[in-house]
N, C-alpha and C positions, 0 to 999 in steps of 0.2 A: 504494500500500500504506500502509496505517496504521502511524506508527510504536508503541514501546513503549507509552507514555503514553496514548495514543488509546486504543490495543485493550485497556486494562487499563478504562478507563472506559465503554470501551463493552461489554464481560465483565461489569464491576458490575453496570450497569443492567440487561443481559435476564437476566443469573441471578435479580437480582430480580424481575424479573416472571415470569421462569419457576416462581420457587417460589411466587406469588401463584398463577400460576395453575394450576400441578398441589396445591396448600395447596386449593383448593377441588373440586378432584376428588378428590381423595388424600391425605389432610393429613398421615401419615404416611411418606409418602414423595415429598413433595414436594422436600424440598431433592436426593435420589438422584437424581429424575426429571430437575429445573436440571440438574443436573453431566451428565446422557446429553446433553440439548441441548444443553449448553456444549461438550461434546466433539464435539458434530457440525459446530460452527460452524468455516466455514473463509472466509466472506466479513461484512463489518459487516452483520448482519443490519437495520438501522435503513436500508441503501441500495438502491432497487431495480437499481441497475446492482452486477456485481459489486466488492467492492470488498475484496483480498485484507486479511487483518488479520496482525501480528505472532504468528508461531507461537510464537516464545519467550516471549511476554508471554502465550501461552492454555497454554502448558505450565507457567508460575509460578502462573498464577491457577489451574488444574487441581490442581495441589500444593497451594496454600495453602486451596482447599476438604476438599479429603481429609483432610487436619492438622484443618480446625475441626469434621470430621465423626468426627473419630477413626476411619478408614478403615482 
């Protein structure tokens, strides 16, 4: 399992690319679109074998998206 630290950095990165890449389908709702993926995420998605991540750490970063989204 990933600790804190890990799953917070690995959060960062595919929310970023998730809103890259829904920002080009949808560019208005791209960042919503990240947050539905990021809430799906329950293994490092970067691993093909599973690889559990810190829930606490996808529940703070889930929070501190909603806060920068004015949710």
């Amino acid at each position: 399992m990933k600790n804190y630290q890990e799953t917070m950095e690995i959060l960062e990165s595919f929310y970023a690319e998730c809103v890259a890449y829904w920002g080009r389908t949808n560019p208005k709702m791209a960042k919503i679109h990240a947050l539905q993926d990021i809430h799906n995420v329950k293994h490092n998605p970067y691993n093909p074998k599973p690889e559990w991540i810190d829930m606490s750490a996808k529940i703070d970063f889930i929070d501190r998206i909603i806060d920068d989204l004015g949710l």
